[in-house]
C-alpha positions in Angstrom: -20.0 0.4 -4.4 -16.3 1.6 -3.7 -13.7 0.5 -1.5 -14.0 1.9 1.9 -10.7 1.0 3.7 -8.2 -1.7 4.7 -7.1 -2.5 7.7 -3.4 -3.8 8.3 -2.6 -5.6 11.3 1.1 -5.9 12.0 3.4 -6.0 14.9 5.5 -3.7 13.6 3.4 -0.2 13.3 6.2 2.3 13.0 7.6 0.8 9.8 4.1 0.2 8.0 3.1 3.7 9.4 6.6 5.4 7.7 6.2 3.3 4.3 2.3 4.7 3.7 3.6 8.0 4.7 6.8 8.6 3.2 6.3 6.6 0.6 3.1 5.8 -0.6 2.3 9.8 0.1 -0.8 9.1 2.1 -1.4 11.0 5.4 -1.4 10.2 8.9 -4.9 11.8 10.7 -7.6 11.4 13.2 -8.3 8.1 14.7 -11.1 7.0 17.4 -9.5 6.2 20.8 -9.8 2.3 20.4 -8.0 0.4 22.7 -5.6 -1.3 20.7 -2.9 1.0 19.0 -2.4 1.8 15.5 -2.9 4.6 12.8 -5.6 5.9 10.3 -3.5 7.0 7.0 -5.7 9.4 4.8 -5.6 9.7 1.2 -8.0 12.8 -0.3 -9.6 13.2 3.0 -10.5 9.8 3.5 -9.3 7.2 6.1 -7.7 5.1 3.4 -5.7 2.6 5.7 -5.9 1.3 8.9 -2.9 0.0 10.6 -3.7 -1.9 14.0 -0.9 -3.3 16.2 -0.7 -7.3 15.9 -1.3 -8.2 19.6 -2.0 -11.8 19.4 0.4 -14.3 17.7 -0.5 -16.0 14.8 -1.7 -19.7 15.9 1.0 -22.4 14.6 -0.5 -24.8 12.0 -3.2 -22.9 11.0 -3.3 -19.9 8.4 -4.3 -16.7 9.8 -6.6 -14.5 7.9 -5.3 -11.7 5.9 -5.0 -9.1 3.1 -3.1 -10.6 0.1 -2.2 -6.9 -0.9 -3.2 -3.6 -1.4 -3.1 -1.8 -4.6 -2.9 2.2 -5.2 -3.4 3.5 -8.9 -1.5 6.6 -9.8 -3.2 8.5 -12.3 0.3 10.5 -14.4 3.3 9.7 -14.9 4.2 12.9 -12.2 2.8 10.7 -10.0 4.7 7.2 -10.9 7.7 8.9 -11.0 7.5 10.8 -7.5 7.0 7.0 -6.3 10.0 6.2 -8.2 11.8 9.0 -6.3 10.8 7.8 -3.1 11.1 4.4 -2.9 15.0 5.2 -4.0 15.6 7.6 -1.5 14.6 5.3 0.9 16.2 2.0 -0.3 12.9 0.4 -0.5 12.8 -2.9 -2.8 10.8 -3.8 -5.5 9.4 -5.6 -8.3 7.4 -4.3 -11.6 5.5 -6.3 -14.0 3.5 -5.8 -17.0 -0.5 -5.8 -17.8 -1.0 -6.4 -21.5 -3.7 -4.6 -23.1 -7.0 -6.5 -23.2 -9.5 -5.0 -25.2 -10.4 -1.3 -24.9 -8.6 -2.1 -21.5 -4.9 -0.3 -22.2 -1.2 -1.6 -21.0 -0.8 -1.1 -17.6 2.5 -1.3 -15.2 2.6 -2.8 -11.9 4.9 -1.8 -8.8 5.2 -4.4 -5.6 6.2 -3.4 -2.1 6.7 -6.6 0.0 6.1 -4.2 3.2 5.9 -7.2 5.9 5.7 -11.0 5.8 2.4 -11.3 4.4 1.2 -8.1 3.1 2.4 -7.1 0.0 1.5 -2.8 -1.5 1.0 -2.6 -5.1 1.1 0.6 -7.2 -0.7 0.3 -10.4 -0.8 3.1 -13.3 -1.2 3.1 -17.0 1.8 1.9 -19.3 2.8 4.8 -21.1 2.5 7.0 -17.6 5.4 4.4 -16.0 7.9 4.8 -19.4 11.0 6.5 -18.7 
């Protein structure tokens, strides 16, 4: 089993649309002709993430469903720094942390995007590829 995709709903498309794109590297394609707006963002030919516009308000009182985040592993440290580059050409925030090793498991470093209220992009790639 793999992950398929995840959707994003959020009333504020253009933003989410220009952080998976510019920053996260991911590629805006092909999307059915639903009826409610949004994007497909592809990553290595698949439809990675969908982004649909929020058109009904969250209900006061009660806690609407959602994604708690969305995490992206980068595979070299090419790749962790490109992110780097981005996310500092663009002003974006953010916050790192710090996997010990467990096991055979190695070290791993941890990048955190709070994108919108409520959904939260992390970027994930070994230790030794996020040293300077």
């Amino acid at each position: 089993m793999q992950l398929d995709h995840a959707t994003i709903v959020t009333a504020d498309l253009g933003t989410a649309r220009r952080f998976f794109v510019d920053v996260a590297g991911l590629t805006q394609g092909a999307r059915p002709p639903f009826s409610i707006d949004g994007y497909w963002l592809y990553a290595n030919g698949r439809p990675l993430i969908h982004l649909i516009d929020a058109t009904v308000p969250a209900v006061t009182g009660r806690t609407a469903p959602r994604i708690d985040h969305i995490a992206f592993r980068l595979e070299s440290a090419a790749e962790w720094q490109a992110l780097l580059g981005r996310l500092r050409e663009r002003g974006v925030d953010y916050q790192t942390a710090y996997v010990p090793q467990m096991g055979p498991q190695e070290a791993q470093a941890q990048l955190f995007v709070a994108l919108a209220p409520g959904v939260v992009v992390e970027f994930v790639t070994a230790l030794h590829h996020a040293q300077p």
